[in-house]
C-alpha positions in Angstrom: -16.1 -15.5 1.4 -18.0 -12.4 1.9 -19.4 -10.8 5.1 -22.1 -8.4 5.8 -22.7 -6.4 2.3 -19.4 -6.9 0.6 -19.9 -9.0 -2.2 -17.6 -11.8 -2.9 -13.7 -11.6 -3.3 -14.0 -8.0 -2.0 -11.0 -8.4 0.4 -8.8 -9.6 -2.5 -9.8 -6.6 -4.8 -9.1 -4.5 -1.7 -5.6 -6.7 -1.8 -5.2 -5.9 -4.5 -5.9 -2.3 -5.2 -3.9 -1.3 -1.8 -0.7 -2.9 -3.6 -1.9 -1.0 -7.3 -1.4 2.4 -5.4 1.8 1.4 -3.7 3.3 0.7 -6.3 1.6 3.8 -8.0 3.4 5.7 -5.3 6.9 4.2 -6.0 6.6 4.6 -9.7 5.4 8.5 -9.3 8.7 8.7 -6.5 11.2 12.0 -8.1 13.9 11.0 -10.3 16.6 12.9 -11.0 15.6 15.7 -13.6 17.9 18.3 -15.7 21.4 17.8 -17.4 23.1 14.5 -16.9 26.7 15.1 -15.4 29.8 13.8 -17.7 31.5 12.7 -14.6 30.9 11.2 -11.1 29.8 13.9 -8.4 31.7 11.6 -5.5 34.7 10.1 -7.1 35.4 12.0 -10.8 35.1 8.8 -13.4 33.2 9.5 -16.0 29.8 8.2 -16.0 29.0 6.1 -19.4 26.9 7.7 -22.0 24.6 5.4 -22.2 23.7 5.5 -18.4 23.4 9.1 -19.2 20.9 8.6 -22.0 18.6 5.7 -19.6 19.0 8.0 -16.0 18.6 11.5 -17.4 20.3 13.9 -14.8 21.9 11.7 -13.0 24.6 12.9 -10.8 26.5 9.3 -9.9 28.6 6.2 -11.6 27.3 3.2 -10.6 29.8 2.4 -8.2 28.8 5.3 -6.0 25.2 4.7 -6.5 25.6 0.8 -4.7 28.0 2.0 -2.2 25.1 4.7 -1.3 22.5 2.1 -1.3 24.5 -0.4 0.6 25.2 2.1 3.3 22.8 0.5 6.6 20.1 3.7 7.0 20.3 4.9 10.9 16.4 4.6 12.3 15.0 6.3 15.4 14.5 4.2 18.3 10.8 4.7 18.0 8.9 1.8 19.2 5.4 2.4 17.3 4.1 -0.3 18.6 3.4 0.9 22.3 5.0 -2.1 24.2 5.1 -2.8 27.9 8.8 -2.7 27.8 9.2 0.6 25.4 6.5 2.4 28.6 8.3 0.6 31.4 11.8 2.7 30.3 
């Protein structure tokens, strides 16, 4: 259903094209560039050719790479939502 002069199915195609240039976004994100290293920057092992050849420069087994990930990311304690109780403190 459509309201005022937006024709119908305009909210989905705005649906729609919002998640087309998120994902845009994430597929333009910087990947590692340059030289592939022959070993592991954290630990030593040496890092498979192939994953060499699919990630070029990467820097990381794959063992590192998940314990990175894994790692819980510290946030600020910004409450962007502007509550009562965030004012109040």
């Amino acid at each position: 259903m459509a309201g005022g002069w937006a024709k119908d199915g305009a909210v989905s195609e705005q649906i729609e094209a919002s998640i087309g240039d998120e994902l845009a976004r994430l597929k333009a994100r910087r990947r590692p560039v340059g030289e592939s290293f022959t070993h592991c920057a954290e630990c030593e092992e040496p890092i498979p050719e192939a994953r060499r050849k699919a990630v070029p420069g990467v820097k990381l087994c794959v063992d590192c790479v998940t314990e990175r990930d894994a790692r819980v990311q510290q946030r600020g304690g910004i409450n962007r939502r502007a509550s009562k109780d965030s004012q109040l403190k």
